[in-house]
N, CA, C and O atoms as a CHARMM CRD file, in Angstrom:
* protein
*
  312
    1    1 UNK  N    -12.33800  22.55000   1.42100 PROA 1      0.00000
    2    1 UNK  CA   -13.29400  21.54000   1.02600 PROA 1      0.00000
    3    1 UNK  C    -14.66300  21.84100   1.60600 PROA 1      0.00000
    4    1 UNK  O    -14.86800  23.00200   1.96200 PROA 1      0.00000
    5    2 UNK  N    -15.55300  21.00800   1.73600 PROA 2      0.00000
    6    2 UNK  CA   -16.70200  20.84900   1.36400 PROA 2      0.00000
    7    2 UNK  C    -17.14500  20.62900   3.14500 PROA 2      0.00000
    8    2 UNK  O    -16.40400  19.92700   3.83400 PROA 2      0.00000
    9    3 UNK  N    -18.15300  21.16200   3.65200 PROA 3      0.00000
   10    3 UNK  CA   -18.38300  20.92700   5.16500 PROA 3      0.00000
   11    3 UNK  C    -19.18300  19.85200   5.25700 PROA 3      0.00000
   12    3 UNK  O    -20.11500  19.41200   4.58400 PROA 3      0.00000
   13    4 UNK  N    -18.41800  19.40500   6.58500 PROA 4      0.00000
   14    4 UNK  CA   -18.13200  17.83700   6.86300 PROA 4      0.00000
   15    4 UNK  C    -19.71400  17.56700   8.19100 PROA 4      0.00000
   16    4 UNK  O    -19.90800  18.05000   9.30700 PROA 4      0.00000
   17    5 UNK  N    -20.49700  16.63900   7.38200 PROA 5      0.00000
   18    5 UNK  CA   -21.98900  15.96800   8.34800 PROA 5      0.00000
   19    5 UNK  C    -20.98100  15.60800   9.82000 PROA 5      0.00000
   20    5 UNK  O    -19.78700  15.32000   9.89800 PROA 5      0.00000
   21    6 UNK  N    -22.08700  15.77600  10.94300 PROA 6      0.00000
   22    6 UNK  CA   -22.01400  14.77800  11.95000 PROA 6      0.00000
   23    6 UNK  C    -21.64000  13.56900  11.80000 PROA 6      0.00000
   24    6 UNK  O    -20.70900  13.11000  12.46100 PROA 6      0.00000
   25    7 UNK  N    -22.37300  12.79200  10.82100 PROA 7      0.00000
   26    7 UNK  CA   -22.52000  11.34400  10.62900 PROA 7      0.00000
   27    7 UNK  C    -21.26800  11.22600   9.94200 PROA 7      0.00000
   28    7 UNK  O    -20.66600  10.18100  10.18800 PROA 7      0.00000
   29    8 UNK  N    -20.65100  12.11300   9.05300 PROA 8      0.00000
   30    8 UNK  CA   -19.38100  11.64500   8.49000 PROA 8      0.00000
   31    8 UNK  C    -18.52800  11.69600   9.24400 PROA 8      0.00000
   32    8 UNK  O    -17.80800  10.72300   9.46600 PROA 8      0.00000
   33    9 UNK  N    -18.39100  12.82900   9.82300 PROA 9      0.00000
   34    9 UNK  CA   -17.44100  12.69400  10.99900 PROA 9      0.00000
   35    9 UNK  C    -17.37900  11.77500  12.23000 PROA 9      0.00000
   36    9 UNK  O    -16.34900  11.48600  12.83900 PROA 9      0.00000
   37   10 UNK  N    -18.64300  11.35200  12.51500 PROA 10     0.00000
   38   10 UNK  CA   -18.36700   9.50400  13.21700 PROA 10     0.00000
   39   10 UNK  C    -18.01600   8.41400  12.72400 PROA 10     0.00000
   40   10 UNK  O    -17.58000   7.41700  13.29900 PROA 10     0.00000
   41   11 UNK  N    -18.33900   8.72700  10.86700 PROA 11     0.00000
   42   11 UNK  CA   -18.23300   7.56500  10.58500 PROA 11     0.00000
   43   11 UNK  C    -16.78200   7.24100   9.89200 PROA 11     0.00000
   44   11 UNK  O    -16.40700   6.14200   9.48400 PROA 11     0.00000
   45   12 UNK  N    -15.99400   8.60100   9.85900 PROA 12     0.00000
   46   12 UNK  CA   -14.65100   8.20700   9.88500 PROA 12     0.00000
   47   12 UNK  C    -14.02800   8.15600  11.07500 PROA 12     0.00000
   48   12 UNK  O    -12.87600   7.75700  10.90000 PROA 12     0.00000
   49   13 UNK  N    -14.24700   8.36400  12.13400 PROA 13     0.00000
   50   13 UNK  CA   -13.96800   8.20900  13.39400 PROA 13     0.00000
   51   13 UNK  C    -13.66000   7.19800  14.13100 PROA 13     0.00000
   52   13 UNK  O    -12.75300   6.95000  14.92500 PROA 13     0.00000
   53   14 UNK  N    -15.16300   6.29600  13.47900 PROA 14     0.00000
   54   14 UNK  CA   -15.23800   4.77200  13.43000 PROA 14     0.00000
   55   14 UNK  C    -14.15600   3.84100  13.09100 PROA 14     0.00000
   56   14 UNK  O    -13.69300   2.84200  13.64100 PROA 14     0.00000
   57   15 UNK  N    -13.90900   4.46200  12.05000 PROA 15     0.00000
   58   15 UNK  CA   -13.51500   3.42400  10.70900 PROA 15     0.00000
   59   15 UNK  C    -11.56500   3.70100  11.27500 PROA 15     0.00000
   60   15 UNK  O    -10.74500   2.79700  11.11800 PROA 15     0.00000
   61   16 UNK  N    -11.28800   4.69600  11.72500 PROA 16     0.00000
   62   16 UNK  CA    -9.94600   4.89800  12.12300 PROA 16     0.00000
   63   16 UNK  C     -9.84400   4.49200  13.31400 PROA 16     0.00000
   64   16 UNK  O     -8.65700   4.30500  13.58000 PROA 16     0.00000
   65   17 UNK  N    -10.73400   4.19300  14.43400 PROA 17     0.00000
   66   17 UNK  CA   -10.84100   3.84600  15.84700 PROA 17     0.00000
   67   17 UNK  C    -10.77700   1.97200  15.96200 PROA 17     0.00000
   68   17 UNK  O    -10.46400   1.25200  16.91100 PROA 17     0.00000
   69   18 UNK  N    -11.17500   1.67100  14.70300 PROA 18     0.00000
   70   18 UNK  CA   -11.36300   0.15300  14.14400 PROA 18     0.00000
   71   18 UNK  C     -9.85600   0.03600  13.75300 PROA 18     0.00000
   72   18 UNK  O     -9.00500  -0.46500  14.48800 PROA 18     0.00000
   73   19 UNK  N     -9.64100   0.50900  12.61600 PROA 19     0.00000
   74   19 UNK  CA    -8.37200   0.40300  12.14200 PROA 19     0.00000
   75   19 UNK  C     -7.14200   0.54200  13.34900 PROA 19     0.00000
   76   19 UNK  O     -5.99200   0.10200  13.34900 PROA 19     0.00000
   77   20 UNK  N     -7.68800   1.12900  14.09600 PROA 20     0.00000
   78   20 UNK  CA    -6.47600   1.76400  15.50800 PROA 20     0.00000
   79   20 UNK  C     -6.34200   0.11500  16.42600 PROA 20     0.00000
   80   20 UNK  O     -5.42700  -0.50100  16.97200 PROA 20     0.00000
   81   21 UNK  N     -7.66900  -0.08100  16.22000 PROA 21     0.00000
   82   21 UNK  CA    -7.53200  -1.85600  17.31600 PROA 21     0.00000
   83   21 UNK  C     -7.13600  -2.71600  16.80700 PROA 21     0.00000
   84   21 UNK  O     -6.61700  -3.62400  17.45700 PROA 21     0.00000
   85   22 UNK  N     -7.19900  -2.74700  15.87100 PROA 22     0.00000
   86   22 UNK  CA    -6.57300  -4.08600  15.14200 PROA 22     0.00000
   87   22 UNK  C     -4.44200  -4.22400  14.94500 PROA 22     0.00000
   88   22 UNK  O     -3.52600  -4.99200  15.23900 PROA 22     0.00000
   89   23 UNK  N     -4.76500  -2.39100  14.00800 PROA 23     0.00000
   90   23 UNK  CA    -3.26100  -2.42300  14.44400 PROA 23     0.00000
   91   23 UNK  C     -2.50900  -2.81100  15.88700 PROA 23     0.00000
   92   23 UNK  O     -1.34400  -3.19400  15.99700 PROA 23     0.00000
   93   24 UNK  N     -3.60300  -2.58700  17.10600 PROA 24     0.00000
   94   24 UNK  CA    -2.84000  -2.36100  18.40200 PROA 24     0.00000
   95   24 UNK  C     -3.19400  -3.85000  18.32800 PROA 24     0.00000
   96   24 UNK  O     -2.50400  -4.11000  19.31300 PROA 24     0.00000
   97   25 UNK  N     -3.60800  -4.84600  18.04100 PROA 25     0.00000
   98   25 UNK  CA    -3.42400  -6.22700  18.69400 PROA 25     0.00000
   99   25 UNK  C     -2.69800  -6.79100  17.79300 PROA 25     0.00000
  100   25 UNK  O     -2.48800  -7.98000  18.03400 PROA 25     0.00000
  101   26 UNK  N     -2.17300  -6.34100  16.72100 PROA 26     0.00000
  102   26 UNK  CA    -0.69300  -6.76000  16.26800 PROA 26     0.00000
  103   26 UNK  C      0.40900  -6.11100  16.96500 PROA 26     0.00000
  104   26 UNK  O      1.35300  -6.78500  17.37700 PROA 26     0.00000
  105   27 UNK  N      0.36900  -5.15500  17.08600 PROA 27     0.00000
  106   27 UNK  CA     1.62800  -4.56000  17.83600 PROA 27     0.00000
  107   27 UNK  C      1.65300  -5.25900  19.13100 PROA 27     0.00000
  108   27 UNK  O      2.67400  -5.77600  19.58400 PROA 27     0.00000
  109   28 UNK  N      0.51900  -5.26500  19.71300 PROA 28     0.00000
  110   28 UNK  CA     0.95600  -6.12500  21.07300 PROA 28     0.00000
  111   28 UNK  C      0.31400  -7.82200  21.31200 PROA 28     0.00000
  112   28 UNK  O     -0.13100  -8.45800  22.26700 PROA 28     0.00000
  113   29 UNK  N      0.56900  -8.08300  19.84500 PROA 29     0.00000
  114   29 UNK  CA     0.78800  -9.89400  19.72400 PROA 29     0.00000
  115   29 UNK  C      2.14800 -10.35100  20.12000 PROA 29     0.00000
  116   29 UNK  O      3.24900  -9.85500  19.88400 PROA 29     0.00000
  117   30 UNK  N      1.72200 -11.66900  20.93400 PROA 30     0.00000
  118   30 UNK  CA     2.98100 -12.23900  21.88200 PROA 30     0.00000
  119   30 UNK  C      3.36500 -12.81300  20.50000 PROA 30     0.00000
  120   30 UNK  O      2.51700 -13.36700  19.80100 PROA 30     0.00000
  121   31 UNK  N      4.40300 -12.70100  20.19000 PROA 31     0.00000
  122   31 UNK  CA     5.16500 -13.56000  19.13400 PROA 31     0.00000
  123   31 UNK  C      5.11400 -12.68500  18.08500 PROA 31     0.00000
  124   31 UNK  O      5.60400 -13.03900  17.01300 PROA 31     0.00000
  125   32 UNK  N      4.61800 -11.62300  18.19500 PROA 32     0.00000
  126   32 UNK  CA     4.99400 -10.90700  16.48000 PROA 32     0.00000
  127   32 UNK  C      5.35900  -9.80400  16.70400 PROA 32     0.00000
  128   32 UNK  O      4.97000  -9.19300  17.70000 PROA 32     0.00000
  129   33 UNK  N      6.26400  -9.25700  15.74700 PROA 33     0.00000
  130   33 UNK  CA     6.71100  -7.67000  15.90000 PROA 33     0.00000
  131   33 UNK  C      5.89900  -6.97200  15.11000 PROA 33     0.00000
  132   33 UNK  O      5.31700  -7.50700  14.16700 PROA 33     0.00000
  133   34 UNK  N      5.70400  -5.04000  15.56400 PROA 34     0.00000
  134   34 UNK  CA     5.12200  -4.58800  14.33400 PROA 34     0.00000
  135   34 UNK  C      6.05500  -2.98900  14.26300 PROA 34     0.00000
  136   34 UNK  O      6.10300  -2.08200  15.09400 PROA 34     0.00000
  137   35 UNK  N      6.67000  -3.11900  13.01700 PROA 35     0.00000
  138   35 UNK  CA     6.99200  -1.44000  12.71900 PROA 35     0.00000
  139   35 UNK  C      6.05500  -0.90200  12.02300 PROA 35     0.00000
  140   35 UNK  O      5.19500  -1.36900  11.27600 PROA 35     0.00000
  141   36 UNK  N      6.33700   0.19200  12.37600 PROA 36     0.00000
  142   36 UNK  CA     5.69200   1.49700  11.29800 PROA 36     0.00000
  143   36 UNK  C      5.59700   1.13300   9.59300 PROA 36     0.00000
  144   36 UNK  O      4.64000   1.25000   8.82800 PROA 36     0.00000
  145   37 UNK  N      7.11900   0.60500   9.32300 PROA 37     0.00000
  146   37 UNK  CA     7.41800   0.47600   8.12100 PROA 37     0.00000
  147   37 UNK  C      7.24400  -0.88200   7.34300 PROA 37     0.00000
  148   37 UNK  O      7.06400  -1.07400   6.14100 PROA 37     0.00000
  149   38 UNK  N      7.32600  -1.56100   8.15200 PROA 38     0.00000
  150   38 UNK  CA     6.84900  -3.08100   7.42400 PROA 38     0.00000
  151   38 UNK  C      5.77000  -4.14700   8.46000 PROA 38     0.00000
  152   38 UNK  O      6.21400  -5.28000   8.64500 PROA 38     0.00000
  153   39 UNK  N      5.02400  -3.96200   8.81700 PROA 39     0.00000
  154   39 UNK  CA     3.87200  -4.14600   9.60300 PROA 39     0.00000
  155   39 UNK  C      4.56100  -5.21900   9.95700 PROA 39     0.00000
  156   39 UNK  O      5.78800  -5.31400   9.92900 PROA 39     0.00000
  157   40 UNK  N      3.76100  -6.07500  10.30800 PROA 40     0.00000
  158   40 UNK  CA     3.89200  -7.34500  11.26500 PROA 40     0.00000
  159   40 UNK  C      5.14700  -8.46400  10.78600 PROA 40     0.00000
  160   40 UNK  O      5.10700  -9.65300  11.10100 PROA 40     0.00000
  161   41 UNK  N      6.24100  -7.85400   9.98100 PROA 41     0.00000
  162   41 UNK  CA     7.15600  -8.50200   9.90800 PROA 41     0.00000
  163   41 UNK  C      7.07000  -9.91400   9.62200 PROA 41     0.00000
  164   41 UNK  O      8.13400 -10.41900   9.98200 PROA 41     0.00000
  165   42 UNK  N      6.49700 -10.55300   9.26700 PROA 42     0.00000
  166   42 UNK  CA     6.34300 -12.13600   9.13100 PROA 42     0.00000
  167   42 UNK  C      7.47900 -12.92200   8.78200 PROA 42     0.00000
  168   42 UNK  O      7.81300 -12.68400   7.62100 PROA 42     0.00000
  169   43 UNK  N      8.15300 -13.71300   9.30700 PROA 43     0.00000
  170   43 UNK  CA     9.13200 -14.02700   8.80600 PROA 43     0.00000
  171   43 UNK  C      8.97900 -16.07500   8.64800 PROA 43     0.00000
  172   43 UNK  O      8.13100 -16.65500   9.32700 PROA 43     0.00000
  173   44 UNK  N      9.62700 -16.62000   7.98500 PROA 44     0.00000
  174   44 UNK  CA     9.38600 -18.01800   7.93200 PROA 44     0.00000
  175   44 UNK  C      9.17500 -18.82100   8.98300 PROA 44     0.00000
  176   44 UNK  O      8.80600 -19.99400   8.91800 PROA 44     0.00000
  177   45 UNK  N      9.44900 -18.08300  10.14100 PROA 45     0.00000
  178   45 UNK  CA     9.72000 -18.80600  11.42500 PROA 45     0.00000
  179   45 UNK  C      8.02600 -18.42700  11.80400 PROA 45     0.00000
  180   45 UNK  O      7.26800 -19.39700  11.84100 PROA 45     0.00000
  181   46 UNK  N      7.55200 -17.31300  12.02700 PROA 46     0.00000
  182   46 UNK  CA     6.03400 -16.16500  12.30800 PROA 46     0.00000
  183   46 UNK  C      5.36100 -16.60500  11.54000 PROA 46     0.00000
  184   46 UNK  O      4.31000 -15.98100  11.68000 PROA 46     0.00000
  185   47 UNK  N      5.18000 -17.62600  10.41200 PROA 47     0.00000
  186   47 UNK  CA     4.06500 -17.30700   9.11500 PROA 47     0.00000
  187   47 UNK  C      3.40800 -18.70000   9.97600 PROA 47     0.00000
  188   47 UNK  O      2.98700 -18.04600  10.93000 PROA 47     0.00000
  189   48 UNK  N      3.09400 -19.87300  10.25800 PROA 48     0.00000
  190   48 UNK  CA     2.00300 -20.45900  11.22000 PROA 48     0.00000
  191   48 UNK  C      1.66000 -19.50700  12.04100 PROA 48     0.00000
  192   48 UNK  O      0.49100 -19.23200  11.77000 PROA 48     0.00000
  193   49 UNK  N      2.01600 -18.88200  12.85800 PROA 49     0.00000
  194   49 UNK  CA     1.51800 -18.10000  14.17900 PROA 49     0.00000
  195   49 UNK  C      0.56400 -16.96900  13.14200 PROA 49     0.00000
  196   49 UNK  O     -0.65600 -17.12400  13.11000 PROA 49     0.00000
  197   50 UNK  N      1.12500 -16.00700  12.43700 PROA 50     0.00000
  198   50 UNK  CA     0.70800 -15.17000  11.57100 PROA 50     0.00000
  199   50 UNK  C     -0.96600 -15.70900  11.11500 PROA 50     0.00000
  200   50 UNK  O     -2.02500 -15.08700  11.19600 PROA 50     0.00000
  201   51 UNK  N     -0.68400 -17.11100  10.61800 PROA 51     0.00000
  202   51 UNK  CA    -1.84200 -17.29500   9.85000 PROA 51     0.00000
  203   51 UNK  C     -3.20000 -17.61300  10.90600 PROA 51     0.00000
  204   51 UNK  O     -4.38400 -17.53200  10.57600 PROA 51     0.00000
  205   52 UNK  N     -2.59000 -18.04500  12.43900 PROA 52     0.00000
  206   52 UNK  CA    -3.61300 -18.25500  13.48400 PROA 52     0.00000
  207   52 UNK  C     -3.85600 -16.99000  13.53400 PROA 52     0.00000
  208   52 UNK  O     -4.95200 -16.51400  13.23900 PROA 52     0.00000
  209   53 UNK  N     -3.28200 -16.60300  13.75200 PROA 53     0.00000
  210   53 UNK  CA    -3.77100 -14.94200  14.49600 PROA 53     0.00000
  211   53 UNK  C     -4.88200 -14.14700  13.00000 PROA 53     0.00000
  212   53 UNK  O     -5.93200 -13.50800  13.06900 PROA 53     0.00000
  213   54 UNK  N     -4.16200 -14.51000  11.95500 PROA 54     0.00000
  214   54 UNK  CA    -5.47100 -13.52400  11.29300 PROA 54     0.00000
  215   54 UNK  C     -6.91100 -14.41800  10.45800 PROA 54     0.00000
  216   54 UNK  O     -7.84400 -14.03700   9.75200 PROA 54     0.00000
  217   55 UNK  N     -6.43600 -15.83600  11.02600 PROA 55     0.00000
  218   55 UNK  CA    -8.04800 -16.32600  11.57300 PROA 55     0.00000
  219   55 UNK  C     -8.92400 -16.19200  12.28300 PROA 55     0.00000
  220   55 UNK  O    -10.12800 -16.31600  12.06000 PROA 55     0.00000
  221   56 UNK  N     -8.31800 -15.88900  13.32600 PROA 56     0.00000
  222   56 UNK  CA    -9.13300 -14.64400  14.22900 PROA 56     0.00000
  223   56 UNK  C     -9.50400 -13.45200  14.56800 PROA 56     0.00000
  224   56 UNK  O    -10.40800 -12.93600  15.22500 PROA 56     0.00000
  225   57 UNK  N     -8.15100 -12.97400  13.67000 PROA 57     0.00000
  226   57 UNK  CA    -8.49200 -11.51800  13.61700 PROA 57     0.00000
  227   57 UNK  C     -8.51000 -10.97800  12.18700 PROA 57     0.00000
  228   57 UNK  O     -7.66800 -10.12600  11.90300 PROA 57     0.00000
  229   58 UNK  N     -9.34500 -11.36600  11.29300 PROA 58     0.00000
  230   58 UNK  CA    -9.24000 -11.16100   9.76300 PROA 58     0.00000
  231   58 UNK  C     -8.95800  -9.54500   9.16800 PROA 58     0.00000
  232   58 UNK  O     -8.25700  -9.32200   8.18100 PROA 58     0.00000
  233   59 UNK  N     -9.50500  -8.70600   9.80800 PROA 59     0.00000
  234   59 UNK  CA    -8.81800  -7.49900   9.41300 PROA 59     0.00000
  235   59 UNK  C     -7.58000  -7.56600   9.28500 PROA 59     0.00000
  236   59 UNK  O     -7.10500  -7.17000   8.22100 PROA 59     0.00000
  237   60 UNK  N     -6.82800  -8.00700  10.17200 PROA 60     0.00000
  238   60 UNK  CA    -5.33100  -7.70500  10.28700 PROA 60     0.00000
  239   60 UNK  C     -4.72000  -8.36200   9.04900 PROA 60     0.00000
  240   60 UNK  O     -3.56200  -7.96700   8.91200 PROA 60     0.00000
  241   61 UNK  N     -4.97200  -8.94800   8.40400 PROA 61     0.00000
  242   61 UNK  CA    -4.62300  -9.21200   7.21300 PROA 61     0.00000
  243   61 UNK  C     -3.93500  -8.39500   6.00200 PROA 61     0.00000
  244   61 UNK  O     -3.08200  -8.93800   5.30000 PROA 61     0.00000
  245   62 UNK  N     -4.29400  -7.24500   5.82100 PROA 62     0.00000
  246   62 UNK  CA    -4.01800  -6.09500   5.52600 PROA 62     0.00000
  247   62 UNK  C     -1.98800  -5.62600   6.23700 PROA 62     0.00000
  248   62 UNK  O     -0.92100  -5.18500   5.81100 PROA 62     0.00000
  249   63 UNK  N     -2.47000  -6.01400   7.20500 PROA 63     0.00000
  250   63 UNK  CA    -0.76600  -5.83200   7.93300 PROA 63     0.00000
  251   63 UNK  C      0.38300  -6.45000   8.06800 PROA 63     0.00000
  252   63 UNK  O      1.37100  -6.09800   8.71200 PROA 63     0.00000
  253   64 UNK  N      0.12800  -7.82200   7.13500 PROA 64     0.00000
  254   64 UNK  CA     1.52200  -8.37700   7.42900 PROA 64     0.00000
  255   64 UNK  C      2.65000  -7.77900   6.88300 PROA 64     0.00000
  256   64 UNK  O      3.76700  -8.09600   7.29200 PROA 64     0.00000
  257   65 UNK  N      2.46500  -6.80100   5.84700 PROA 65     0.00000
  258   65 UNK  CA     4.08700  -6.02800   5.35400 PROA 65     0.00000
  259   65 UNK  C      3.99100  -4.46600   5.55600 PROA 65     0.00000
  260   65 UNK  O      4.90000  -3.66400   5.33800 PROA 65     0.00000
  261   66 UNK  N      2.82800  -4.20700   5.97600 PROA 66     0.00000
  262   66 UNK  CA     3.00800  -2.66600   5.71800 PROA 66     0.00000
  263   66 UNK  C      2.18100  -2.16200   6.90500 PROA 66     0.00000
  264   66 UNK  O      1.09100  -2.63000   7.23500 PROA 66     0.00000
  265   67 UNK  N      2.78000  -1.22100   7.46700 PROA 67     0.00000
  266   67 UNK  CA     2.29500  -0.29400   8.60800 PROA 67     0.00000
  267   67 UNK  C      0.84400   0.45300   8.50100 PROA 67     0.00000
  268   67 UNK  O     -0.01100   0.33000   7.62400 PROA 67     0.00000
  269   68 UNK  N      0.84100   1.10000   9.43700 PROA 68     0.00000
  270   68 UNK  CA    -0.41300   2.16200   9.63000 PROA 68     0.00000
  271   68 UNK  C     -0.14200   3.57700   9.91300 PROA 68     0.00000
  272   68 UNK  O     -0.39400   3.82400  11.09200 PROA 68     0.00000
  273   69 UNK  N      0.30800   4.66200   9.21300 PROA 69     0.00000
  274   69 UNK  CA     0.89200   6.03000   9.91300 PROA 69     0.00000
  275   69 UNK  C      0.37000   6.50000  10.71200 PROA 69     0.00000
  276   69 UNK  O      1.13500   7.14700  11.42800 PROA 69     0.00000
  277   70 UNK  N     -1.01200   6.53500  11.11900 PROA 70     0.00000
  278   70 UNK  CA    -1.49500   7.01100  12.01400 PROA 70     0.00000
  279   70 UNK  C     -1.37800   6.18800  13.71600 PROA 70     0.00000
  280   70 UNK  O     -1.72800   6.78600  14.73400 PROA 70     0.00000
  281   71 UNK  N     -0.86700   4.85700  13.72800 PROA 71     0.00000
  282   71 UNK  CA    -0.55900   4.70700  14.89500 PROA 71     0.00000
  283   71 UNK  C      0.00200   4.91100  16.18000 PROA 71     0.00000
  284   71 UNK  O     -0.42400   4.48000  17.25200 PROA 71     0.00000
  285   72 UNK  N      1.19200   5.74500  15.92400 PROA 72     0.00000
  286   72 UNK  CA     1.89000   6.18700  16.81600 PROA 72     0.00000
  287   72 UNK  C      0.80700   7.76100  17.40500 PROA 72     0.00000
  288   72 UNK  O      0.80200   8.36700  18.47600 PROA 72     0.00000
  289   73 UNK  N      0.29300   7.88600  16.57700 PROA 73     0.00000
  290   73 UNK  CA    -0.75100   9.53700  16.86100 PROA 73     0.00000
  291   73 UNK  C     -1.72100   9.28800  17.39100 PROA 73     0.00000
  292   73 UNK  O     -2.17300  10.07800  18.22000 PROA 73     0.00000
  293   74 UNK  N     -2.31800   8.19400  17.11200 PROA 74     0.00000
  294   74 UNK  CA    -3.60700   7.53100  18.11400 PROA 74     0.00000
  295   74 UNK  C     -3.66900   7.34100  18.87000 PROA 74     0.00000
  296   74 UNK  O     -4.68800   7.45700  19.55200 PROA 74     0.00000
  297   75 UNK  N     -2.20500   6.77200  19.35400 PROA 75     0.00000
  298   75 UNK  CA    -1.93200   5.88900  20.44800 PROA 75     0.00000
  299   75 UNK  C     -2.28000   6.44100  21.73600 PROA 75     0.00000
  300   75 UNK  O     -2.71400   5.76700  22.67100 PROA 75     0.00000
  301   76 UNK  N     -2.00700   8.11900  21.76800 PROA 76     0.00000
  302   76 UNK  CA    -2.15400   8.95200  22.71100 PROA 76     0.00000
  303   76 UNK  C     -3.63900   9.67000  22.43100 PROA 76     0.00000
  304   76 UNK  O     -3.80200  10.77700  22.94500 PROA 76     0.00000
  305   77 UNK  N     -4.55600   9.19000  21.76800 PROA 77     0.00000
  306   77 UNK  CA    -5.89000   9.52900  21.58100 PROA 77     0.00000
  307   77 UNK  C     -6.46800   8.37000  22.46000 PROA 77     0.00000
  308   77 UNK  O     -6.85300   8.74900  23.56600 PROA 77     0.00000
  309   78 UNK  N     -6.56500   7.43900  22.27400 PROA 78     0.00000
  310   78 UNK  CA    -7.30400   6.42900  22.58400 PROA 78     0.00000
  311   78 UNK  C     -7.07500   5.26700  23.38200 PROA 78     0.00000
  312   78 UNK  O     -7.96700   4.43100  23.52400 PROA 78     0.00000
């Protein structure tokens, strides 16, 4: 491919370093689980708690059923 700017290369850097925090404050939310394979698990009992938590944290929204692959690889980056 095509050679990659400075600025692109921060600015996906960014954008995966963002994506990396949000996943990590679901994974380590008191009351919620998160796999690889079905993100934050929500279950009937989790869906009030679920819906506080991504009032505050609106990205995470994106995660209640589905994972992030790159988390477990980050984890030891950052």
């Amino acid at each position: 491919g095509a050679s990659k700017t400075v600025a692109a290369c921060q600015s996906k850097w960014g954008r995966l370093r963002g994506t990396f925090n949000v996943v990590n404050k679901v994974a380590n939310a008191s009351g919620l689980s998160y796999s690889m394979e079905h993100g934050a698990s929500i279950t009937p009992e989790s869906e009030n708690m679920w819906t506080d938590f991504v009032k505050k944290n609106p990205k995470a929204k994106d995660l209640r059923d589905k994972g992030w692959k790159h988390y477990e690889a980050l984890k030891g980056l950052i």
